[in-house]
C-alpha positions as CSV (number, residue, x, y, z in Angstrom):
1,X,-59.0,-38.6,-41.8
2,X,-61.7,-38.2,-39.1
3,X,-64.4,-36.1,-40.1
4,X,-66.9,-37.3,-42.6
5,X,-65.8,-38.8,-45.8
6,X,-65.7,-36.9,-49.1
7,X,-67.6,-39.5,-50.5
8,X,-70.6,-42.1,-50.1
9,X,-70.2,-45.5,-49.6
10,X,-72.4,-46.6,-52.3
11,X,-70.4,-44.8,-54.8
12,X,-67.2,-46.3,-53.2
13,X,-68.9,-49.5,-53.2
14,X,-69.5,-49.7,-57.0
15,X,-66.4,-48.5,-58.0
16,X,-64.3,-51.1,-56.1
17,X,-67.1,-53.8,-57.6
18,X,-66.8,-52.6,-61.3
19,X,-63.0,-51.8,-61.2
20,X,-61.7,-54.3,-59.2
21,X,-64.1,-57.5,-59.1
22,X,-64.2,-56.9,-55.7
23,X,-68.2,-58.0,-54.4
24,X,-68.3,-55.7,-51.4
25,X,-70.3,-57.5,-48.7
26,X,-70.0,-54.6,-46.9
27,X,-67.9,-51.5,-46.4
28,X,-67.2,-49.0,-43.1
29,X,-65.4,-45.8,-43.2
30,X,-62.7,-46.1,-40.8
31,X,-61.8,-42.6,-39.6
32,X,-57.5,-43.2,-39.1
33,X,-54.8,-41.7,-40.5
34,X,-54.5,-38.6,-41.6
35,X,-54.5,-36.9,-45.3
36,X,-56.4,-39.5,-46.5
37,X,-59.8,-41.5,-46.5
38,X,-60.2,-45.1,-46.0
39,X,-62.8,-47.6,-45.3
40,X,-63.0,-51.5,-44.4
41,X,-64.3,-53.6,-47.6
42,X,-65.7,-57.2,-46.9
43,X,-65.7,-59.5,-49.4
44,X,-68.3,-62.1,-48.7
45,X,-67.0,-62.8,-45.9
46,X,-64.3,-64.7,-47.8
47,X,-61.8,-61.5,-47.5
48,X,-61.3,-58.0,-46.1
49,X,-59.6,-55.5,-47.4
50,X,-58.8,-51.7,-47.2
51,X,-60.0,-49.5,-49.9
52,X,-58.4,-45.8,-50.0
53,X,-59.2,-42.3,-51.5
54,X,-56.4,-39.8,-52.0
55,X,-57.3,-36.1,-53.2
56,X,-55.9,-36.2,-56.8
57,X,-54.6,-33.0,-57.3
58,X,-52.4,-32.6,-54.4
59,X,-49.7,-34.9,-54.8
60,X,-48.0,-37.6,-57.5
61,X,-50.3,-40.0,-55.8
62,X,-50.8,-42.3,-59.3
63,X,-46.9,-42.9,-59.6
64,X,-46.3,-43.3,-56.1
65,X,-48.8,-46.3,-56.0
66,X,-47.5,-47.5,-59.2
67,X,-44.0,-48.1,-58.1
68,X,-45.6,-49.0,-54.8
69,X,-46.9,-52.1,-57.0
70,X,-43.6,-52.9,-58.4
71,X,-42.1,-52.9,-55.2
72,X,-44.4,-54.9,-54.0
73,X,-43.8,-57.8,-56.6
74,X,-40.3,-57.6,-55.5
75,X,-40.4,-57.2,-51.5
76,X,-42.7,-59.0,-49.2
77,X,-42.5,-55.9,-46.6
78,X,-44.0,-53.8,-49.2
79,X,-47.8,-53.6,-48.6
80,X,-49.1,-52.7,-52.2
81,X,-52.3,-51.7,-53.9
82,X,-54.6,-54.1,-55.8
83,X,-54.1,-53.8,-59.5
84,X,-57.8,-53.2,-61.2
85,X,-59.0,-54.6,-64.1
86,X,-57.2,-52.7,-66.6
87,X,-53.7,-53.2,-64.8
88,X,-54.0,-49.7,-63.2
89,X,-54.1,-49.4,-59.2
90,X,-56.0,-46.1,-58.7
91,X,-59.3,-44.8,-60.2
92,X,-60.2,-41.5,-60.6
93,X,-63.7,-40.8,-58.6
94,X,-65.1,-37.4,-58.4
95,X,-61.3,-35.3,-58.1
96,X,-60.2,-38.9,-55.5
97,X,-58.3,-41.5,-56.6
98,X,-59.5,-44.8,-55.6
99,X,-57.2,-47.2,-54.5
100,X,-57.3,-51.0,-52.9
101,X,-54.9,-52.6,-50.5
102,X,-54.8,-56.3,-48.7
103,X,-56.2,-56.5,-45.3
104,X,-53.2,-57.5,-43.3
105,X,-53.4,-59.4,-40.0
106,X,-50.6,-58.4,-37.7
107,X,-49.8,-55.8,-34.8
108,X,-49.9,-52.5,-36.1
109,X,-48.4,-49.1,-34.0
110,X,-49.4,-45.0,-33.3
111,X,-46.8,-42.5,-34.4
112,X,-44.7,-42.2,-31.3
113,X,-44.8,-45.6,-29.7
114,X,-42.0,-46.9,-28.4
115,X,-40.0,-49.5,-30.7
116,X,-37.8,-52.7,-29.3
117,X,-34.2,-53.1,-30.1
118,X,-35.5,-56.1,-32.7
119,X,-38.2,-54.2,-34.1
120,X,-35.7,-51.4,-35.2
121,X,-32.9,-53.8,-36.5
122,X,-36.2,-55.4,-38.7
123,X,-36.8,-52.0,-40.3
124,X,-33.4,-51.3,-40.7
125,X,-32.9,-54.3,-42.6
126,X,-35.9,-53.4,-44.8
127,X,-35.3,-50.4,-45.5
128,X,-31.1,-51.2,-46.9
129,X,-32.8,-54.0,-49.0
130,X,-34.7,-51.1,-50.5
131,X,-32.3,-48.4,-50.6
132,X,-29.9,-50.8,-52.5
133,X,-32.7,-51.8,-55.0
134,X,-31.4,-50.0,-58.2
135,X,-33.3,-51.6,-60.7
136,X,-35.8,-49.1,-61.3
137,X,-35.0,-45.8,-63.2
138,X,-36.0,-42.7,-61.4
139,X,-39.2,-41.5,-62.3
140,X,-39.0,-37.8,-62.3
141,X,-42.7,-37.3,-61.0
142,X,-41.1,-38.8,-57.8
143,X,-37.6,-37.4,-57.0
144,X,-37.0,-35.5,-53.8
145,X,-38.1,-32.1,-54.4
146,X,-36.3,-30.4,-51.4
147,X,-38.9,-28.4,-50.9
148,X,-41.5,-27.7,-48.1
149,X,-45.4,-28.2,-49.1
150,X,-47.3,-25.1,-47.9
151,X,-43.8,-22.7,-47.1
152,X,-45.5,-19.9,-49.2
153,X,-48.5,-19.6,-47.1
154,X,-46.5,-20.3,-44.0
155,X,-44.2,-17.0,-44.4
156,X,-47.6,-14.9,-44.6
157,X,-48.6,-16.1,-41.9
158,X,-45.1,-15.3,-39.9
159,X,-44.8,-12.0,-42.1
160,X,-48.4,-11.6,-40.5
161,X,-49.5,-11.0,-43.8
162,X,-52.8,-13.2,-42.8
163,X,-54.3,-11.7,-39.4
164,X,-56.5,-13.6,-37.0
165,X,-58.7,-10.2,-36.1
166,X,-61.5,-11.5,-38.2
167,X,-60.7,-15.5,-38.6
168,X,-62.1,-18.6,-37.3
169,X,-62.1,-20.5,-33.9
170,X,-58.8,-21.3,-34.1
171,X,-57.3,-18.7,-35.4
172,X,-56.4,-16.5,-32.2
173,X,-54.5,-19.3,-30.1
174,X,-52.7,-20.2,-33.3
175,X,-51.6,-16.5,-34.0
176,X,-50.5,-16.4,-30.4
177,X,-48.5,-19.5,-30.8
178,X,-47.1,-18.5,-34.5
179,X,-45.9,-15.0,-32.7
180,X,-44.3,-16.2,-29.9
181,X,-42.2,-18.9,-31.9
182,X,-41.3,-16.9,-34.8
183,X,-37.9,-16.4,-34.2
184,X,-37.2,-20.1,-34.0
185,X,-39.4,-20.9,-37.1
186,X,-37.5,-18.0,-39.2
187,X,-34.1,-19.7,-37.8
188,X,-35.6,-23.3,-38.9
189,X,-36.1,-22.2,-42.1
190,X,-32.8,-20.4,-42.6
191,X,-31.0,-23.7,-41.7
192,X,-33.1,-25.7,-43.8
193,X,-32.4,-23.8,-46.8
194,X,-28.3,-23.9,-45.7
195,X,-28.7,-27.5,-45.3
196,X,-30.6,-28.1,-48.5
197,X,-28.1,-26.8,-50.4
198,X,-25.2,-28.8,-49.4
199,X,-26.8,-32.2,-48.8
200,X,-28.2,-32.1,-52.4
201,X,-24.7,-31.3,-53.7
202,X,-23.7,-34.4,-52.5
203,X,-26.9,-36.7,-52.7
204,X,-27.4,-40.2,-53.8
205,X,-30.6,-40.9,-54.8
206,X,-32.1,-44.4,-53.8
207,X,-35.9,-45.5,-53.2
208,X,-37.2,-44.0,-49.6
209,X,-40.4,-44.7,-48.0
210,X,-40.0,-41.6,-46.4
211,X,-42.0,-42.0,-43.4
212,X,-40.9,-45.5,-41.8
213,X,-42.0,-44.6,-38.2
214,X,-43.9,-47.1,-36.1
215,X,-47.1,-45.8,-37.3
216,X,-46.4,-47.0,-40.6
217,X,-45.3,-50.9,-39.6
218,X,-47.2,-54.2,-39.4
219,X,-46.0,-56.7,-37.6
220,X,-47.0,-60.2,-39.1
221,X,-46.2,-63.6,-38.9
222,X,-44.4,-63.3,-41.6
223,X,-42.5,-60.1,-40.7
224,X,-42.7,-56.4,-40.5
225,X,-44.7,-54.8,-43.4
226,X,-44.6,-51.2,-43.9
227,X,-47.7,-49.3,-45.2
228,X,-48.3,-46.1,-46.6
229,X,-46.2,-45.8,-49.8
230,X,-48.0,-42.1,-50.7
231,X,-44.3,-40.7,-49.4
232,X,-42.5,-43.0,-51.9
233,X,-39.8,-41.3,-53.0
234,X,-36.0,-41.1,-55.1
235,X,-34.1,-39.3,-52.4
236,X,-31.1,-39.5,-50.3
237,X,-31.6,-42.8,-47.9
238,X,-31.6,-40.4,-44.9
239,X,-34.4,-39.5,-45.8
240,X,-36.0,-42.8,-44.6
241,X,-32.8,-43.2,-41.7
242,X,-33.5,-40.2,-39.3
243,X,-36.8,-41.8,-38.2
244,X,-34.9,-45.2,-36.7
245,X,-34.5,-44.6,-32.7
246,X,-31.1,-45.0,-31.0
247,X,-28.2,-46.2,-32.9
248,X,-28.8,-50.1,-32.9
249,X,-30.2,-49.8,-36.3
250,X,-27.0,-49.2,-37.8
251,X,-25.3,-52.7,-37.5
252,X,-28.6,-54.3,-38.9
253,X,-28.4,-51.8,-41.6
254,X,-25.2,-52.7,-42.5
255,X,-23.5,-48.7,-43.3
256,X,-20.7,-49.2,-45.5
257,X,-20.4,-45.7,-46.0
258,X,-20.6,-42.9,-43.5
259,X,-24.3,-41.4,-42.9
260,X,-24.4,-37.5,-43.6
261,X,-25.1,-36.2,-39.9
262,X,-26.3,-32.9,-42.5
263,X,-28.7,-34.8,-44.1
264,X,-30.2,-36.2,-40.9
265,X,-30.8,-32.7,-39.5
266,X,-31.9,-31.6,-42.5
267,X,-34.9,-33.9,-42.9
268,X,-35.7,-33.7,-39.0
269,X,-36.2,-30.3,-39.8
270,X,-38.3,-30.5,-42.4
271,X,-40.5,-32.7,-41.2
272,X,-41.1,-30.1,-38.3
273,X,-41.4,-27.5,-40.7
274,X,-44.0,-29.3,-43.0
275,X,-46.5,-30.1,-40.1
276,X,-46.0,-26.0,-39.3
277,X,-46.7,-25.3,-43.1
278,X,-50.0,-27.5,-43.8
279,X,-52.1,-27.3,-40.3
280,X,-50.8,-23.0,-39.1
281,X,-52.7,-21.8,-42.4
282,X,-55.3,-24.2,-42.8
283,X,-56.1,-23.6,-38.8
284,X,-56.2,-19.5,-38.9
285,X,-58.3,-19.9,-42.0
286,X,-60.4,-22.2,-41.0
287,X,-64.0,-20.8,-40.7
288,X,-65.4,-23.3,-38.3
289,X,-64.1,-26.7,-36.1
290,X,-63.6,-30.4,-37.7
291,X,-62.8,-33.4,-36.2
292,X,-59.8,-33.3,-38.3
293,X,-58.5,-29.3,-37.3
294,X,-59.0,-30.6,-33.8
295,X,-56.2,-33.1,-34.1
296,X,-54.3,-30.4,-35.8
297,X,-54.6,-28.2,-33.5
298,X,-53.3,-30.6,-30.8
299,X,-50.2,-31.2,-33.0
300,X,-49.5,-27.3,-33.1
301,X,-50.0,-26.6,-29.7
302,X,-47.1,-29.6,-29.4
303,X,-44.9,-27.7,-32.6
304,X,-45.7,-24.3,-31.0
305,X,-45.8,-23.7,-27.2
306,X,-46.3,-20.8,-25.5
């Protein structure tokens, strides 16, 4: 995130001392990503390493990193959390779970950069060694859940059940935008839904990452790592598929079955759907500008044009 941490650094500090052994030479809050909190820890000046709060009542964040770990014992492109001294990976601080991952050195990527012909057969070559992974038994915390975080709130807003007369700064240009597109957004919906339906008729549920864009790679010496396992998820693998560019990726993935072309749509359209349904209602309610709104109002203007 990019406004100010939820927080202090001293309190951070200690926890990732007592919890994980971890002597914190120091530690900077590094404002990236988005929907969660992270700072840079230095270890006397031996190690760094990236220490992470996640709001604990929003999602299955706990079992995610947990079969994060286990992954990680088993791939190397896995980048997992730091078990703590009582085996766990995350610590509960003030409603945020705490959560430590190795500092990796390697060439990382923004969402929406441009990916090379090798760089996609890499991912795609990660991502069947983890679809094929059948080891683990689902955990139900963390299977597919078809549905899309925030839809509630999302059909006030288009049923303009939640007016802008009296909101915040935002709130007018989002209305604007929310009116102009709702046609389209009711249609999205109504194919999501028809899609749902049939592709979880026929699903096979596999590990996903869920969101394996080029935001979410490192590039090391070693290979390409992927980060951000919050997403982690039993699901069908197109989940993880529709995000690969062009169609090199599916020699290096190796299909021995056909993809479900219903499937792809259906997850391209929810990912649309989900940025509409967590930044239109957080935005029209929003009683004043963040650094954080600001991006998401940049990414709605994008979702929603006039």
């Amino acid at each position: 995130m990019f406004g100010d941490p939820p927080l202090s650094e001293s309190d951070v500090a200690r926890i990732v001392s007592e919890r994980w052994v971890i002597s914190c030479e120091s530690l900077e809050y590094a404002p990236i990503g988005y929907g969660s909190y992270h700072w840079y820890a230095n270890e006397d000046g031996r190690r760094r390493w990236l220490v992470t709060a996640d709001r604990a009542d929003r999602r299955p964040i706990a079992a995610a990193y947990e079969l994060t770990h286990r992954l990680g014992e088993r791939f190397m492109f896995v980048r997992s959390p730091v078990a703590c001294s009582d085996g766990g990976v995350v610590v509960n601080l003030d409603g945020w779970l705490i959560s430590v991952w190795p500092w990796l050195d390697g060439r990382g990527g923004s969402f929406g950069d441009e990916q090379s012909a090798d760089e996609v057969a890499a991912v795609a070559e990660c991502l069947r060694s983890l679809h094929d992974y059948r080891e683990l038994p689902a955990d139900p915390r963390l299977i597919d859940d078809w549905d899309i975080p925030g839809r509630a709130m999302l059909e006030k807003v288009l049923g303009q059940e939640i007016s802008s007369a009296s909101a915040g700064p935002y709130a007018a240009d989002v209305s604007d935008r929310v009116v102009a597109n709702r046609p389209r957004l009711v249609g999205m919906l109504a194919q999501f839904d028809d899609l749902a339906v049939r592709v979880r008729d026929a699903a096979e549920l596999v590990i996903t990452h869920g969101e394996p864009h080029v935001g979410n790679l490192v590039h090391t010496e070693d290979g390409v790592v992927m980060i951000d396992w919050d997403t982690v998820r039993w699901a069908p693998r197109e989940r993880d598929l529709w995000w690969l560019p062009g169609e090199g990726w599916r020699e290096a993935y190796g299909l021995d079955q056909p993809v479900s072309e219903e499937a792809i749509e259906m997850y391209r359209l929810r990912w649309t759907l989900f940025d509409v349904a967590d930044f239109v209602p957080a935005l029209m309610l929003a009683p004043e500008p963040t650094p954080d709104l600001d991006l998401a109002m940049e990414w709605v203007r994008k979702l929603l044009p006039l």
